[in-house]
C-alpha positions in Angstrom: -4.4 9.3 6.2 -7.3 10.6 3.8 -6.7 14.4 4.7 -3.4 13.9 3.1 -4.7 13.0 -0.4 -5.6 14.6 -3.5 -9.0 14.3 -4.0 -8.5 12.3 -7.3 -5.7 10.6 -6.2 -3.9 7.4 -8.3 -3.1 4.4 -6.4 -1.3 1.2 -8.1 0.2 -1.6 -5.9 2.9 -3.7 -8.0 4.1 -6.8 -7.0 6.7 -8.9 -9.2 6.5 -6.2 -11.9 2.5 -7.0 -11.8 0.1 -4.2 -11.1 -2.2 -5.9 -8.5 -4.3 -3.6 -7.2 -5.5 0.3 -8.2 -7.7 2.5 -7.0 -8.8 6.2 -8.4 -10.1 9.0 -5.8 -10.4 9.0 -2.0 -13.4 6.7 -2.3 -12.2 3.9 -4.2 -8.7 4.0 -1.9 -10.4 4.2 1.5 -12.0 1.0 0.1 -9.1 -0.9 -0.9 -7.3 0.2 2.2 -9.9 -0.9 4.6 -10.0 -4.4 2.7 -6.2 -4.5 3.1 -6.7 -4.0 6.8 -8.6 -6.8 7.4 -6.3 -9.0 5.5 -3.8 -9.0 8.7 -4.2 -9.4 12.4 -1.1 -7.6 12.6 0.8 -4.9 10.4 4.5 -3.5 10.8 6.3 -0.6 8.2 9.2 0.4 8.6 11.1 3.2 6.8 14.3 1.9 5.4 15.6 5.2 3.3 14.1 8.7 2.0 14.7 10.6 -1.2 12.4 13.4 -2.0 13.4 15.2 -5.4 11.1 18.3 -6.5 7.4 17.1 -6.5 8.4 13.5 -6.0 9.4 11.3 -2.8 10.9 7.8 -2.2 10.6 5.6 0.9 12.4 2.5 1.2 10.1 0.2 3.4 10.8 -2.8 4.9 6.8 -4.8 5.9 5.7 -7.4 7.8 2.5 -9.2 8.5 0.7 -11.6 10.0 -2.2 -12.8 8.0 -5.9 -13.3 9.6 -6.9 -15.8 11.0 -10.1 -15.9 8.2 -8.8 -14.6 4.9 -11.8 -12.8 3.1 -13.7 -14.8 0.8 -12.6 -15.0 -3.2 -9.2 -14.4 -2.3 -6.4 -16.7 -3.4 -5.5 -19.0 -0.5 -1.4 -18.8 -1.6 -0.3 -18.3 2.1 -2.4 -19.9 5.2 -4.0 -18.0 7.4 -1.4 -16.9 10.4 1.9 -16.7 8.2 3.8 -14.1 8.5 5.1 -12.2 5.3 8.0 -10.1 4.9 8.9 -8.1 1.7 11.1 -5.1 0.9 9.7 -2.4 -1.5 9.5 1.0 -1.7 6.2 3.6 -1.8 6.8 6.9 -4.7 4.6 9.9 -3.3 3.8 12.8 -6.4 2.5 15.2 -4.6 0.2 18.2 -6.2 -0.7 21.3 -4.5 0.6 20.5 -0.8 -1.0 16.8 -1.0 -0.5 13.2 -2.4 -1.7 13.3 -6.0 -0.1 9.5 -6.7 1.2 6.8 -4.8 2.5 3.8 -6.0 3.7 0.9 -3.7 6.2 -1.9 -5.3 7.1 -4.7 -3.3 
């Protein structure tokens, strides 16, 4: 997934209309997505619809997950361990000399 990305890539996650996570660079998103990973014991996207205008693209996702057994520590217990969650959202790709320069993923 990395080879794909700007080196100084943007990353914002928004849930609600809240911005709940962001990361700057490869560094600080390989991070955050290898947290994320561990938050689930299983993972399933699925592309729902596509738009790509210009330098832009759009993908409709549908997600769910099951949550880990052992959520990591700090996190806000809203959902127990082993529920599954399901949300609709949709991921905007700017791309910048052939790669992802920005990516933001509402939900």
């Amino acid at each position: 997934m990395l080879a794909l990305l700007d080196p100084d890539v943007e990353f914002e996650n928004v849930a609600g209309g809240t911005v709940t996570a962001r990361a700057s660079g490869l560094r600080e998103l390989r991070a955050l997505a290898e947290q994320a990973a561990r938050l689930f014991a299983r993972r399933e996207q699925r592309i729902t619809e596509y738009r790509e205008t210009g330098e832009m693209a759009t993908v409709g996702i549908a997600y769910e997950g099951v949550l880990a057994p052992e959520l990591l520590p700090g996190l806000p217990q809203v959902l127990e361990p082993g529920a599954t969650l399901r949300l609709a959202g949709r991921s905007t790709f700017e791309f910048r000399g052939g790669r992802i320069a920005r990516l933001v993923d509402e939900s």
